[in-house]
C-alpha positions in Angstrom: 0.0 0.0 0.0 2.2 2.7 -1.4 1.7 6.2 0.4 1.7 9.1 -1.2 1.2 11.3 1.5 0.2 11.1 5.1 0.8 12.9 8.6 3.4 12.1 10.8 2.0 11.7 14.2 -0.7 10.1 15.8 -4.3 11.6 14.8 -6.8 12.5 17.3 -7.6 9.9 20.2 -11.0 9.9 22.3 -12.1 7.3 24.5 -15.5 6.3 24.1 -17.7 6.3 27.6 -19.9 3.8 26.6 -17.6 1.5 25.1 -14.1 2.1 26.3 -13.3 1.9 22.2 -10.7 4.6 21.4 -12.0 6.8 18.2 -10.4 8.3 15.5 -10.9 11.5 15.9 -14.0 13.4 16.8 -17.3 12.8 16.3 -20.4 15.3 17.2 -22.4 12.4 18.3 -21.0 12.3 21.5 -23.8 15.4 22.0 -26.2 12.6 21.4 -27.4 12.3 24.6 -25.8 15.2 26.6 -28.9 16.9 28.2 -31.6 16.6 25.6 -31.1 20.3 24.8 -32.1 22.1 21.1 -28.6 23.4 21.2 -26.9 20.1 21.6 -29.3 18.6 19.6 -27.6 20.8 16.7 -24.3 20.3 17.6 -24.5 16.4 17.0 -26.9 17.2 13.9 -24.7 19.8 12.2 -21.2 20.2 14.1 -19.0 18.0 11.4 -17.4 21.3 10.4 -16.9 22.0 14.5 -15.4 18.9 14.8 -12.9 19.0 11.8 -11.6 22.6 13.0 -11.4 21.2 16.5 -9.2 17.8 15.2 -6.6 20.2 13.2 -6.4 22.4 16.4 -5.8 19.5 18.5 -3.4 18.3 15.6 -1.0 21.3 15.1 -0.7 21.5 18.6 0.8 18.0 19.2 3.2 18.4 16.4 4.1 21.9 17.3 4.1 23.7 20.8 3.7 27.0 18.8 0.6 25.7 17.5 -0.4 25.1 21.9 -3.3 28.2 21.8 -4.0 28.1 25.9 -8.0 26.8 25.6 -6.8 23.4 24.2 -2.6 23.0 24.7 -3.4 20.7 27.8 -5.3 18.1 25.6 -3.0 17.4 22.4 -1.0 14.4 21.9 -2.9 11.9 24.6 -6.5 9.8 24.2 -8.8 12.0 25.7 -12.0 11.5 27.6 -15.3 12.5 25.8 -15.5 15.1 28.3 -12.2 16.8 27.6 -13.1 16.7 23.9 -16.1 17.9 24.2 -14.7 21.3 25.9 -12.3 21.3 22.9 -15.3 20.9 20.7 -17.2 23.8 22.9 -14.6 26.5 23.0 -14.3 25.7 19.2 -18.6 26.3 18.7 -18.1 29.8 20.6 -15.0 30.9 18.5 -16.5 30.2 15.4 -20.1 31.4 16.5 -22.0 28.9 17.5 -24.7 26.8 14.8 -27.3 29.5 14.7 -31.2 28.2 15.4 -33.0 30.1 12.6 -30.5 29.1 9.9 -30.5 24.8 10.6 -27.2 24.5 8.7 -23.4 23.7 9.6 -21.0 26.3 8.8 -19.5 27.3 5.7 -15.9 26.8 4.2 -15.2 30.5 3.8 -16.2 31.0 7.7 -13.6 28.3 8.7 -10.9 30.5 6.4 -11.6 33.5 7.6 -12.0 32.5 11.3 -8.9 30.6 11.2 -7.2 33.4 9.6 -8.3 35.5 12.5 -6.6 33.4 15.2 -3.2 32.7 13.2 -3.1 36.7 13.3 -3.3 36.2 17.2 -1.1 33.9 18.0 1.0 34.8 15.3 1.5 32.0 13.3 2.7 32.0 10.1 0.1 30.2 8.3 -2.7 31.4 5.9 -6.2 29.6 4.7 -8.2 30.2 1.7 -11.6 28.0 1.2 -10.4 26.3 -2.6 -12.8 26.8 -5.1 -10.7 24.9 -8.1 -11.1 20.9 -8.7 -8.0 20.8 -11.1 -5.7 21.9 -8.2 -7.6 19.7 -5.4 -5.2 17.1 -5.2 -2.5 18.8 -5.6 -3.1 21.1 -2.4 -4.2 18.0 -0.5 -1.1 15.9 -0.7 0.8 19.5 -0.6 -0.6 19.9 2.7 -0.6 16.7 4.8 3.3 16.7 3.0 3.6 19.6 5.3 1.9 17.9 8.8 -1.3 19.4 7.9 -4.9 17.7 8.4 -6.7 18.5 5.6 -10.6 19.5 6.0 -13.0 18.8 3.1 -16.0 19.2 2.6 -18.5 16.6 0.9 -20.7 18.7 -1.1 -24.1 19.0 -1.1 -26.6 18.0 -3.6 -28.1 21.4 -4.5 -30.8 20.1 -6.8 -34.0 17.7 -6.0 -33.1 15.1 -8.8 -29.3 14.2 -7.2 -30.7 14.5 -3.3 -29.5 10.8 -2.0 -26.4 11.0 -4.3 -22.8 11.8 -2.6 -19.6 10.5 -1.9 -19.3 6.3 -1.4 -17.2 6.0 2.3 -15.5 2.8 2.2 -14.9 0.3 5.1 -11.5 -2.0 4.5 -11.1 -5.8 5.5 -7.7 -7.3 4.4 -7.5 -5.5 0.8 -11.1 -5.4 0.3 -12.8 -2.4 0.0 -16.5 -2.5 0.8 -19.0 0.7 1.1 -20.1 1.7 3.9 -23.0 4.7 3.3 -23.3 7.4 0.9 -22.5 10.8 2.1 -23.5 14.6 1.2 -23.0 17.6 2.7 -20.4 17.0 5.2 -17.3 17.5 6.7 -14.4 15.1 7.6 -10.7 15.1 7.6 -8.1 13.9 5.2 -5.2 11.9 6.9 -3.7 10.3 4.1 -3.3 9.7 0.5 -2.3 6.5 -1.1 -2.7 3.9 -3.8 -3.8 0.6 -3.7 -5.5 -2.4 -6.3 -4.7 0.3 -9.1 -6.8 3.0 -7.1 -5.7 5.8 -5.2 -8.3 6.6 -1.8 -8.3 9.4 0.4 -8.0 8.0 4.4 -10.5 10.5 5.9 -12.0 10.9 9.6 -15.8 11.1 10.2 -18.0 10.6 13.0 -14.5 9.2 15.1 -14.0 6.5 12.6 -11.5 6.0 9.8 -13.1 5.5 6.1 -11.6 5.9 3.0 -12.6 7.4 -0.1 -12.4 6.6 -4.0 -10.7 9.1 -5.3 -11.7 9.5 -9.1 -14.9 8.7 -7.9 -14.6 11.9 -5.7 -13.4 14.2 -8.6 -15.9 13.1 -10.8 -19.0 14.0 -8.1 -17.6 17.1 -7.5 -17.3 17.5 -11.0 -20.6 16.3 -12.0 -22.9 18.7 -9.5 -23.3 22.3 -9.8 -20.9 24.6 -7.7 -19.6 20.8 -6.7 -16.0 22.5 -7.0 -16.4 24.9 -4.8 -18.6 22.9 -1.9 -16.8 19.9 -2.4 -13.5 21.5 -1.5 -10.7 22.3 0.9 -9.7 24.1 3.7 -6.2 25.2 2.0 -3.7 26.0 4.5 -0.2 27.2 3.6 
């Protein structure tokens, strides 16, 4: 299984409470059952783009102490309890603003650049992020990044149109060499950990719902492709 490009450390760790099983990464449905309220109801509907932000925090702070911002440097590069994540996950839903009640969607890709813009200013890092827009550089950027340490969020687009609602991105589950899928996915966030190429395809290893899937992907540039403004909503979190 040749890799083409990967991080370097450890990816996110929680410790389930319910199972003892160790995730990987996040998930928003550990809100599930929190206290039954409309506001963590939304979280564990719509916080997949919470999630991802709150992984790469968690990330660049193992791999780098300059990355440690104070709300989170005590809970990198260690399995954490669900509790300890989910006060990662909360300080992340306040410094983004929240999942407003009126509007009953997750957050946008040009929110997460601008607001993570807005703390590399603060803590003066020298990183930038732009939301991509372009499918002929996609892959380029992704394997550019995680080349550099970098998690990678993208964004599974949603199906603007009536006539392609149910259609998405296939996430694959893996036994041996075997690729088998799992669900169907639209309009969601997860994290890209890896790149590599295997039985003549290359897949994306991604994170979702504190899980590890994998994803086809020419089968990925051809929905994003195939969908109107799939580019752009089916894109990246491009950090450089």
């Amino acid at each position: 299984m040749p890799q083409i490009a990967g991080l370097t450390s450890q990816y996110i760790q929680v410790k389930r409470e319910t199972t003892n099983n160790v995730t990987y990464g996040g998930d928003q449905g550990f809100f599930k059952e929190v206290s039954g309220s409309a506001e963590d109801e939304r979280k564990r509907r719509l916080g997949c783009g919470i999630v991802a932000f709150c992984d790469l925090l968690l990330y660049l702070a193992e791999i780098n102490p300059v990355y440690q911002i104070q709300e989170i440097k005590n809970h990198s590069d260690r399995i954490l309890t669900e509790s300890e994540y989910k006060a990662c996950f909360n300080f992340v839903y306040g410094f983004l603003g929240g999942l407003p009640e009126k509007r009953n969607k997750g957050l946008s890709g040009f929110k997460l650049s601008r607001k993570f813009n807005r703390m590399a200013v603060a803590e003066n890092w020298k990183l930038k992020a732009v939301w991509g827009w372009s499918g002929r550089k996609l892959f380029q950027r992704i394997t550019r990044m995680l080349d550099q340490d970098i998690p990678v969020i993208l964004c599974i687009p949603m199906m603007l149109f009536k006539k392609d609602k149910g259609k998405g991105a296939a996430f694959y589950k893996k036994e041996g060499k075997t690729y088998y899928r799992a669900c169907t996915v639209s309009e969601h966030y997860v994290v890209v950990t890896e790149v590599f190429e295997e039985n003549e395809s290359i897949y994306l290893g991604i994170s979702s719902w504190g899980e590890k899937y994998y994803v086809n992907w020419k089968e990925y540039e051809k929905l994003i492709h195939a969908h109107f403004l799939g580019t752009i909503l089916g894109n990246i979190l491009y950090i450089k």
